[in-house]
N, C-alpha and C positions, 0 to 999 in steps of 0.2 A: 466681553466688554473691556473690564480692564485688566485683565491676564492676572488677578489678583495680584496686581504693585497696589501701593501704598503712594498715589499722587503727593502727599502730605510730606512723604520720608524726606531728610533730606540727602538720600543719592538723588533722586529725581535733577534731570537737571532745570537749570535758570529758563529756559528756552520752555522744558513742558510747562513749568510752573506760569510760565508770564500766557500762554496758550490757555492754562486750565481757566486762569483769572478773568480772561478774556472771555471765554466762552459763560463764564460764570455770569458776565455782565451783559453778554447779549440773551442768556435766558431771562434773567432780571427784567431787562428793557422790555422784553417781546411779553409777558409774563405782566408787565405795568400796561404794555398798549394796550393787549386783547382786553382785559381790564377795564380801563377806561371807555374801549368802543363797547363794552357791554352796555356799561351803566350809561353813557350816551345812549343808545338802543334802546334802552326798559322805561329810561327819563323821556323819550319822544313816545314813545308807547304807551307811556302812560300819562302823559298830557295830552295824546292823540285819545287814547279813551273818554277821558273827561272830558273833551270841548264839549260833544253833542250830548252830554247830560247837562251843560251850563246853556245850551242851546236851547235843547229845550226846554228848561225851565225859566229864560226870557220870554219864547213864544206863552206858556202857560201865562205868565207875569201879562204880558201883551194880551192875550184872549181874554184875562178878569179885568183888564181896565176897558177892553171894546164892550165888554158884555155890562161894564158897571156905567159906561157911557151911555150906551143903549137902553139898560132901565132909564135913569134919568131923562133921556130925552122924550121916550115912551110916557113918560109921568107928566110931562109937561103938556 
């Protein structure tokens, strides 16, 4: 890999150095994206989970008021 140099020494020259720094920052960047498209990812997944529990628990909300409708009108 790196033929045990010392990147840091400074023989190294100006040219590897400004190379290492660079590559340094496109791990960085690539290392922040995948990152972010995770947690984007997990955050729709897990709002996609929960819609059709709040779904259903409108419909329930909606079946006790047709059903509390229903006594009453039955009673009248």
């Amino acid at each position: 890999m790196t033929g045990g140099r010392n990147f840091t020494a400074p023989e190294v020259s100006e040219a590897q150095r400004a190379h290492n720094n660079l590559m340094m920052v496109v791990a960085t960047l690539t290392w922040l994206l995948l990152s972010f498209i995770t947690l984007l990812i997990y955050c729709c997944n897990y709002w996609q989970v929960l819609r059709p529990h709040r779904r259903l628990r409108s419909e329930e909300s909606e079946m006790q008021q047709q059903s509390s409708l229903l006594r009453v009108s039955v009673d009248d």
